[in-house]
N, C-alpha and C positions, 0 to 999 in steps of 0.2 A: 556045101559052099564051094565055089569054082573060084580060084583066083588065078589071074592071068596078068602076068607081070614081067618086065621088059629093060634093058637098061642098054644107054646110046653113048659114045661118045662123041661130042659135038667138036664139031672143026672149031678152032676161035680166031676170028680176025681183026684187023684192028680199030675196030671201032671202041668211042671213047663213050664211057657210063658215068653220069654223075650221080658219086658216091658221099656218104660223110667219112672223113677219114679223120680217125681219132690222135695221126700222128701232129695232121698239121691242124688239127681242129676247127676245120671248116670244109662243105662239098664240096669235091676236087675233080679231076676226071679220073677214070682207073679203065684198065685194060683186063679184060680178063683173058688171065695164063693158060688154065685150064676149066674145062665145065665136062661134068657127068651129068647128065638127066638119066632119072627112073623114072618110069611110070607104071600104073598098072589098073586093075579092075578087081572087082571081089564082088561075086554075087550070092547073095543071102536071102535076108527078108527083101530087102534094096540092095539096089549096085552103092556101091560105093568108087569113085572114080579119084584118081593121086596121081600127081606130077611134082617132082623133085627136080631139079638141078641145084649140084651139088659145085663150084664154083673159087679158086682161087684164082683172087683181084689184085691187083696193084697198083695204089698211084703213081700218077705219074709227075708231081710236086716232090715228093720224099723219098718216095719208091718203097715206100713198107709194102708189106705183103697182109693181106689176109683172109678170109675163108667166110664167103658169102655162101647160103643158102635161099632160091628163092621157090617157093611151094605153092603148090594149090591144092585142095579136095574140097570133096562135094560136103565133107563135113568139116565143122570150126576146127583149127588146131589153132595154139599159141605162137602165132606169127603177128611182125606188124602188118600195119592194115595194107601194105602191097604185098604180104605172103612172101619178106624177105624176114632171115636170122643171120645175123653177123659173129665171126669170133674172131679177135677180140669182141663181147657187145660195142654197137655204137652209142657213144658216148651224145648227151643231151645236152645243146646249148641253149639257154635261154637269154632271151633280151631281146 
């Protein structure tokens, strides 16, 4: 098996992300502070292909802080259905 793997750190500018932010409990804009993207390759029976950015955000209503991840690969992993994971989780409103 070959793997071939890579890690960037991304300028961040100031463009605005609308995020759920669980302080003020509704999507707000956020700013990202910092982002690390990995990426890489693994070849086996199949390539397997993965992109990570690793991600802390900030609103800018409250100004909490906190630690987005958004992913991709060529195979399923437990992410929501845009390949984002939040910590603190985001919290679900319904109505």
């Amino acid at each position: 098996m070959n793997i071939i793997y890579d890690t960037n750190v991304i300028n961040c500018d100031k463009s605005k992300h609308h995020v759920m932010c669980n302080q003020c409990i509704k999507v707000t804009e956020h700013y990202i502070l910092a982002s690390i993207e990995q990426f890489g390759t693994t070849t086996a029976d199949e390539d397997v292909y993965w992109n990570c950015k690793n991600q802390i955000i900030q609103c800018l209503e409250c100004n909490s802080v906190s630690f987005r991840t958004v992913s991709i690969c060529s195979e399923r992993q437990a992410y929501d259905d845009k390949g984002e994971y939040y910590y603190p989780e985001k919290i679900e409103i319904y109505g």
